[in-house]
N, C-alpha and C positions, 0 to 999 in steps of 0.2 A: 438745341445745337449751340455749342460755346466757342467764343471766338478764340483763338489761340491768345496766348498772354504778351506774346511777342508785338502783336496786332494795338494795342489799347495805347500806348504812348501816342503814334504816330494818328489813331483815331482822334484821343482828344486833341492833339494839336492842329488836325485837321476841321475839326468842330469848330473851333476856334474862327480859323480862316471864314468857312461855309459860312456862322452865323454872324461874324462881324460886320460892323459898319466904318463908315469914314474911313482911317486911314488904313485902317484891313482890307481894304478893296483892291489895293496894287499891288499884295502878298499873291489875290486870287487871279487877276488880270495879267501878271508876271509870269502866273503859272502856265495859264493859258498861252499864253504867246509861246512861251518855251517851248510846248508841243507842238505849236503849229510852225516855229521854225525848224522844228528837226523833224520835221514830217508826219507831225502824229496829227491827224486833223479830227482830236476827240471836243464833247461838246463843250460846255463851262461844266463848272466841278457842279453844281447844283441838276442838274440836267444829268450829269453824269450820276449823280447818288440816285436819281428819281429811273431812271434805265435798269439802274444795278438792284436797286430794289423791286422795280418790275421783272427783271429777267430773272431774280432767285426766287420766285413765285411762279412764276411760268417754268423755270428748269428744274426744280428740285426734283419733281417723278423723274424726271428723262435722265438725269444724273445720280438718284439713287439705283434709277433701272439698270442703269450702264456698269456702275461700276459693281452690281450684282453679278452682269453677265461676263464684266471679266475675270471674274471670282469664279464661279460657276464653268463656265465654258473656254474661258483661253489660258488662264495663268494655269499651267499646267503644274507647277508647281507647289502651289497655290495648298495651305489646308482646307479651303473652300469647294477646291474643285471637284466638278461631278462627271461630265463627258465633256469631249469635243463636239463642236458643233453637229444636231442630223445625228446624235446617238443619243440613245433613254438611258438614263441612269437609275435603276431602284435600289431604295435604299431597304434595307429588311430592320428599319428600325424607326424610333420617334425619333423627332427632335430634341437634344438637350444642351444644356448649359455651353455645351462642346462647340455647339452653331451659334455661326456669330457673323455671317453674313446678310441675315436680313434678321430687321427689330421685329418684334413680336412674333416669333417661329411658331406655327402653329405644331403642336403637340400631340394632339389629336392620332393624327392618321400618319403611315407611314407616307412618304411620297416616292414619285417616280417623275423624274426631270429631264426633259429635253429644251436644249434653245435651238432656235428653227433660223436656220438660214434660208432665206427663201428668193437669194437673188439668182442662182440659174436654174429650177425649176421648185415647183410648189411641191406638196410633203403627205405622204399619207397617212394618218393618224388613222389607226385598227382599235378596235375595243374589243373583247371577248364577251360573253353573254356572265352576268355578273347576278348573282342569288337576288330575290328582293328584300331581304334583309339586312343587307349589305351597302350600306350606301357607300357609291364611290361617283368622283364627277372630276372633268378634264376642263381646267380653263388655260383660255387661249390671252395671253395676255398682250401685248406691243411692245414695242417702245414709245410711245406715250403713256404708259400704264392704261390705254383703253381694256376694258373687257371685251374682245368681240366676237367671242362665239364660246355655247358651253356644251359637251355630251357628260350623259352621265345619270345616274338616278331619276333624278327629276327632268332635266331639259329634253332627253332620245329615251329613257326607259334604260330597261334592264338588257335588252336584247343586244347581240353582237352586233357590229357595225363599222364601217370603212369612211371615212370623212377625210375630205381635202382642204388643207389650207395652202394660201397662194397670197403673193406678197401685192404690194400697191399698184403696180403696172402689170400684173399676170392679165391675159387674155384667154380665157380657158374657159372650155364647153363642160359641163358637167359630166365627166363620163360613164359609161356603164358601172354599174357596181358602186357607185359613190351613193351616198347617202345625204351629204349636204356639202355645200360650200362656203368655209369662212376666211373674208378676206382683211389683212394685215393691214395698219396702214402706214408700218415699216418693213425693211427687208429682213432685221431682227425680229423674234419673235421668242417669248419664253412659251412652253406650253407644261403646265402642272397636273399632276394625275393625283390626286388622294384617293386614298381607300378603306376603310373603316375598318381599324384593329379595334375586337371585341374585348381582349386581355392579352397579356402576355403572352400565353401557350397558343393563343390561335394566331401566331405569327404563321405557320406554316399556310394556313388557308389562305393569309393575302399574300403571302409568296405567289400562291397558283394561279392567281389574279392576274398580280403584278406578269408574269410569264406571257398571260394572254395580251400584253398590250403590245405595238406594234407602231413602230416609226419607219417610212422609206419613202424615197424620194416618188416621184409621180412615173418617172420611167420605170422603174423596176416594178410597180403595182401593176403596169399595163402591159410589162415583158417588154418594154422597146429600149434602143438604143438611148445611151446615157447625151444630153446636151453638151457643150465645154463647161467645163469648170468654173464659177465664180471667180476673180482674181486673189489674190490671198490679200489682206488687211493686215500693216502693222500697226495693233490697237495701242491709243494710249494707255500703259499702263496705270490701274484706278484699281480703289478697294474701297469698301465701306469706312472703313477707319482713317482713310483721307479726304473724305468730301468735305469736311470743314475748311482743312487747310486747302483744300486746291478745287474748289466746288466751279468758279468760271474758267478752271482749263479744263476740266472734267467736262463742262458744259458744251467749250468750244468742241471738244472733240466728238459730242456725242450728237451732236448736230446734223454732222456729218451722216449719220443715218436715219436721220427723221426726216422725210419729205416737209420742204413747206406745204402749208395748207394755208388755203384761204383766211379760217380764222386766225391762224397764229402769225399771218405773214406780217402784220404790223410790229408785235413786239419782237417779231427776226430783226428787221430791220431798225429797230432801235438799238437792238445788240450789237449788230453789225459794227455802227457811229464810236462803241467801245471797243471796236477790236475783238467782239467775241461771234463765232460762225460764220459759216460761207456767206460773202460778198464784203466782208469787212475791206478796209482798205489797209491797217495797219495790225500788229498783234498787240492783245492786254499787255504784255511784258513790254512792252515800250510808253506806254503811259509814264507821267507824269510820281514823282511821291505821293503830290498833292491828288493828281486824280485817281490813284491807285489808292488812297486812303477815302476818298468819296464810295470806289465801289464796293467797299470794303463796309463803309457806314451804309449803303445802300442795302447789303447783303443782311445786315445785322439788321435792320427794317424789317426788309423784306420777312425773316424768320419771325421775330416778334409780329406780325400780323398772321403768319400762320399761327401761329401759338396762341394768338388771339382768340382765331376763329376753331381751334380746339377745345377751347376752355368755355366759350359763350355763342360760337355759334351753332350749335344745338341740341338738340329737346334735353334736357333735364329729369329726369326721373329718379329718384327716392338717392339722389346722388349721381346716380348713373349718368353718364352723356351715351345719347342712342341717336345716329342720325343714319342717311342711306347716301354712303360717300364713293360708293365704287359703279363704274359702270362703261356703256360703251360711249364713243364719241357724240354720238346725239344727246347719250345721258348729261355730260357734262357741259356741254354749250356755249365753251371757250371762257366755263368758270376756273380759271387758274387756282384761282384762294382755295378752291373748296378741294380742285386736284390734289392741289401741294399738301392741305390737311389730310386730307387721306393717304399721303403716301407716308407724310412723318408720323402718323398714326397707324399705321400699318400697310405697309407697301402692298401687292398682290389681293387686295380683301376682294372679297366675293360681291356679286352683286344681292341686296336684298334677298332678290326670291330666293337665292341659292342659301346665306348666311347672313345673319342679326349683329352684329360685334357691339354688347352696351359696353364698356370703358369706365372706369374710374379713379380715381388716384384721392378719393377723402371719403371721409365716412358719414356717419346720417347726419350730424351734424355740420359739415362742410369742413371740419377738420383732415389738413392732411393723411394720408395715411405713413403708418411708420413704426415697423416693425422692431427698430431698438429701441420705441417709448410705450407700446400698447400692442394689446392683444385684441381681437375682433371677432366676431360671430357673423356668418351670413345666416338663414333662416325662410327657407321653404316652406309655409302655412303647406298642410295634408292638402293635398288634391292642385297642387297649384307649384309645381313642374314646370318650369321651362316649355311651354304648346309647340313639338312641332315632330315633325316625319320621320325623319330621321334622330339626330342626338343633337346634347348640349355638355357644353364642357366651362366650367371655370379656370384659367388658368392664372399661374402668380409672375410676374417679371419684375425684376429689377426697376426701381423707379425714375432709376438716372438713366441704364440702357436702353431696357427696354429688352432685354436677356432672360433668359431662363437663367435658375438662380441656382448652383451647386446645393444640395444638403442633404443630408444627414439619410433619407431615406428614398433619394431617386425619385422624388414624386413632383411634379411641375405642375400636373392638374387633377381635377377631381372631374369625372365625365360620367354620365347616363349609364356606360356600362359596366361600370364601377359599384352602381347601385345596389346590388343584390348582396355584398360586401359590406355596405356603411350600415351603420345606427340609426334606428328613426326613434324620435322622442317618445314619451307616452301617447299623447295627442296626433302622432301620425306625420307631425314636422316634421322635417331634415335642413340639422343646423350643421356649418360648415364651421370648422376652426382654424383662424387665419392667425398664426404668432409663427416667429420664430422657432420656438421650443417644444418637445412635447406634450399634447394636453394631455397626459396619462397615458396607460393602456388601453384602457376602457374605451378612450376617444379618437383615438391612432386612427381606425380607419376613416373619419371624418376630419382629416390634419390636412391641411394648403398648407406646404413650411414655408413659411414668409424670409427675408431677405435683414440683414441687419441695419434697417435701413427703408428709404424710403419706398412705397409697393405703390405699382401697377397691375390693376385686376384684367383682365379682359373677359367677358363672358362670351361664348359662341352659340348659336342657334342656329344648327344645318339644317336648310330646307325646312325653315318656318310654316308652320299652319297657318294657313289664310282664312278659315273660319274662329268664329268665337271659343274660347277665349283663344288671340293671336297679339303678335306683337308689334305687326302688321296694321298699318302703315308706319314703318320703325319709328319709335317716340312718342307716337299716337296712339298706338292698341290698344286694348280689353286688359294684355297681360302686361304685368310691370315688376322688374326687376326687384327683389327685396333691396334694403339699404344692409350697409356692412355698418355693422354696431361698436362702437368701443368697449372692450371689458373693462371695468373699476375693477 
């Protein structure tokens, strides 16, 4: 994430201030008073960068989540948008180059999109009885980006089935006919359906899938009269393409629908002291130059320690970074760093048991990758396939966005069902060809067309094998990603 250009004057001059000594000390104490005589009672500018960069650690999920969902479900206008609030949207296609609302779009599978209002009654999500050849699974995501409940192939099986989610303060008996209970720990809630397109022409089939799925509110599943109505929200409007520039109003407002909780009540309350979410006493836009340029250096912190813990905090394999960064509220443990890396690293990811993501952006040598200087080979030894249940897919993104990439032949990934299609070497290998341009005729159907510029790999592993060889326990396993090779 970069900071706008407009931003870096007023940072280095701020730098300046923060790290001076002696007679720099009454630019910074100047400052301070200045707020606290016009009523801003924010902390010192040092205090204030060390808040700003905790609280862009702690908000980044909640403010990428947010201004997804105003993308998705309110800005009606919106080329993002899929339904209103409490309606499924399916899409009868993959994702491409086109979506641009969340970084690393998975490709794969079509989806089917509901965000779940769950503040005047709770929601019933239907599945229909689904082939087992077919893997398809429903996650239930927050607004904390928690993971907290999954149906679907692996988690309920293949069989039809009725499931209730209910928000943070629901009081609800399990009723007849329900199957399980998963509870939100916002009154927002996104909830995702994939379902496993085999090629092209069998779109028809997950159409019929897609048909059997099933969103309604808890009254109308039980035939009873409807509650009052939630009160309507005028949301702050937010996109993805402005969280840089506006990521602590974005923050403030998204506050607003995330219960405190225990663990997070401390850094609430730090945010508060800046003017950002409920209990504050004054608003960020009344701060100071000076201290509006601390949270601003805070922020830029903040990012560079996620990006940190991207790049080195964890497993490494033959280049690959493979860790298990998605999960529900216990999984995480009030690890913010690790939250925030996972959401800038792909927002919504599955939990382990569900899906693997190894990651790369260099090749076996630890050289960048980079599509307008080198051409690249991946390379599957015979017998030793991606171990798991369901399928695997490599897919190519944009190195700067994080985008599916426009080109030449409509192809963003290479996946498991694709297989019966590609080339396998003499020896029973399957090598992957990662460049910009065509490797010939011959090699077309093993072409990833890379980006003119610099790439981001993702590889996926649905519903990983947990027996030998696995990849399982992620970074640890039996099985290990090939390295991407540079062609001379």
């Amino acid at each position: 994430m970069n900071l706008p250009r407009s931003w870096f004057p007023l940072i280095v001059g701020t730098t300046l201030l923060i790290t001076g000594c002696g007679k720099m000390d009454d630019p910074i104490t100047a400052a301070v008073k200045a707020d606290k005589q016009a009523g801003v009672p924010a902390p010192g500018l040092e205090e204030t960068k060390a808040i700003a960069e905790e609280g862009f650690i702690f908000g980044l999920p909640i403010v990428m989540n947010y201004a997804v969902m105003n993308e998705y479900a309110v800005d009606a206008k919106g080329s993002q948008f899929k339904a209103p609030f409490n309606q499924l949207d399916n899409t009868h296609r993959v994702a491409t180059y086109e979506d641009t609302a969340v970084v690393t779009p998975n490709s794969d599978t079509p989806y089917s999109v509901v965000w779940l209002d769950l503040r005047a009654e709770p929601m019933v999500i239907s599945v229909p009885a689904v082939p087992l050849d077919r893997y398809y699974s429903v996650q239930l995501i927050d607004g904390n980006t928690y993971n907290y409940g999954y149906m679907g192939s692996r988690a309920t099986g293949p069989e039809a089935g009725d499931y209730l989610v209910v928000g943070p303060d629901a009081k609800v008996d399990k009723p007849a006919g329900i199957k399980e209970v998963f509870t939100s720990t916002t009154p927002f809630s996104l909830a995702l359906f994939r379902t496993q397109l085999f090629q092209p022409d069998d779109m028809p089939n997950v159409e019929k899938v897609q048909a059997g799925y099933k969103v309604q509110p808890l009254s109308s599943f039980l035939k009873q009269a409807a509650p009052p109505a939630a009160p309507k929200i005028d949301f702050l409007p937010a996109t993805t393409d402005g969280i840089k520039q506006n990521f602590f109003e974005y923050l403030d407002a998204a506050l607003q629908f995330v219960p405190e909780s225990a663990e997070d009540k401390p850094i609430r309350e730090k945010l508060a002291t800046i003017g950002i979410g409920p209990g504050k006493k004054f608003e960020l836009k009344d701060l100071s130059l000076e201290h509006k340029a601390a949270v601003m250096l805070g922020m830029k912190a903040g990012d560079e320690k996620v990006d940190k813990f991207l790049a080195s905090g964890i497993k490494k394999v033959n280049g690959w970074s493979i860790g298990s960064f998605f999960g529900n509220r216990e999984f995480f443990k009030s690890d913010w760093l690790m939250r925030a890396a996972a959401a800038k690293g792909g927002i919504y990811g599955n939990d382990a048991a569900e899906a693997v993501y190894p990651i790369t952006r260099v090749d076996a040598d630890g050289e960048t990758l980079d599509g307008n200087k080198h051409q690249y080979t991946i390379t599957f030894p015979a017998g030793q396939l991606p171990p798991v249940n369901s399928f695997w897919s490599v897919t190519m993104y944009d190195g700067k966005s994080q985008l599916l990439i426009k080109n030449p032949i409509n192809r963003y990934l290479i996946n498991a069902p694709m297989l019966p299609s590609m080339k396998k070497n003499e020896d029973g290998s399957l090598t992957l060809y990662i460049q910009k341009e065509s490797p010939g005729e011959g090699k077309e159907s093993n072409w990833l067309p890379a980006p003119d510029g610099p790439i981001y790999l993702v590889m996926r592993l649905y519903w990983p094998k947990t027996e030998t060889p696995s990849i399982l326990p992620a970074g640890e396993g039996t099985w290990q990603p090939p390295a991407v090779v540079r062609v001379n």
